[in-house]
C-alpha positions, -999 to +999 in steps of 0.1 A: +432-154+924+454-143+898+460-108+909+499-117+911+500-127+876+487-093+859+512-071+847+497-034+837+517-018+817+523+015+797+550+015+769+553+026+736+538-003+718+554-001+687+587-006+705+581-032+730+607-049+747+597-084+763+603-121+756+587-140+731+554-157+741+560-145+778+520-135+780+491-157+782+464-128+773+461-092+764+433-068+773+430-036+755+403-013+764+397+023+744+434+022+737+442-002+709+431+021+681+453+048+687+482+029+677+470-002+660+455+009+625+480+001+603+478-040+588+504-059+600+507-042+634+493-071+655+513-104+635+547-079+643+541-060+670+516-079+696+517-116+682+553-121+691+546-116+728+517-138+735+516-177+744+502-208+730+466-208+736+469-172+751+434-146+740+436-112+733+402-092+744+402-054+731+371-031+735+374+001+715+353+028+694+343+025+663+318+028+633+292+010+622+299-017+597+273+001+575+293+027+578+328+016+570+355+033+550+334+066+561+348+076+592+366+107+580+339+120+561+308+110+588+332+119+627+355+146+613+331+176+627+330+157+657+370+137+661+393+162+638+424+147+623+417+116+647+385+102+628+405+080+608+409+059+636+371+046+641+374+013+622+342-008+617+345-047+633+346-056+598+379-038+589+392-044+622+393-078+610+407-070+577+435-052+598+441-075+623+448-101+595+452-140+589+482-155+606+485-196+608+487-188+654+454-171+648+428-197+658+399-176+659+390-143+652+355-126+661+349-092+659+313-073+667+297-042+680+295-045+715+257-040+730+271-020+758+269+015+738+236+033+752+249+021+788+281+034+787+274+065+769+250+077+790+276+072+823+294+094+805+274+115+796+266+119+828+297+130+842+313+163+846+346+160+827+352+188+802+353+160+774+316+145+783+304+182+781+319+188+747+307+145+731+271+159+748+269+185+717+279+155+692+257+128+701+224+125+688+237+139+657+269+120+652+282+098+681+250+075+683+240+073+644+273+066+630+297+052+660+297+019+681+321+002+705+339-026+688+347-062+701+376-081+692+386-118+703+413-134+692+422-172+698+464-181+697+468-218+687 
């Protein structure tokens, strides 16, 4: 029942053009670290935007919080110049930051990670085919998918 009140949308979100506090929630899935590594992106760039009490929900990949501050030297074989962007849950919280609207904060490995690999494992895309060669030697060792909740006082 609140289909008319979700707006998808795909802009450049380091240059976002909306009203202040005009959303109520955010939901990022596998897209947030692309864009979002630096500190100080979310209190400038996303925090703006959301409401009182609103929740932001993002799902992304990551590394293991044993594993932090290793990405580049643990994924490059696999990820190239893009390892740097597999944060652990622990520094997404570092880079996320303290802001007095942040309620809560909660970040985790998700325990969806055998499931969803092997879906996509299971598929036929050209990408699958290539993570296949990567991932009992890499992908499932070092990586993880990363949980993020964030309360907005």
């Amino acid at each position: 029942g609140v289909g008319e009140q979700i707006i998808p949308i795909q802009e450049d979100a380091n240059a976002l053009k909306f009203d202040e506090g005009q959303f109520n929630a955010l939901v990022s899935i596998d897209s947030y670290h692309y864009f979002a590594t630096q500190k100080g992106f979310f209190e400038e760039k996303v925090l703006p935007f959301l409401s009182d009490k609103a929740e932001v929900l993002i799902g992304i990949p990551g590394i293991r919080d044993e594993y932090a501050g290793r990405s580049e030297e643990l994924l490059s074989e696999w990820l190239g110049s893009e390892a740097y962007m597999f944060k652990s849950p622990t520094e997404w919280k570092t880079i996320i930051g303290q802001h007095p609207r942040i309620e809560k904060m909660e970040t985790w490995e998700m325990g969806c990670f055998d499931l969803a690999w092997n879906d996509w494992l299971a598929t036929e895309n050209q990408y699958a085919l290539g993570d296949q060669h990567f991932y009992d030697t890499i992908i499932k060792p070092y990586t993880c998918f990363v949980g993020i909740c964030i309360k907005i006082k």
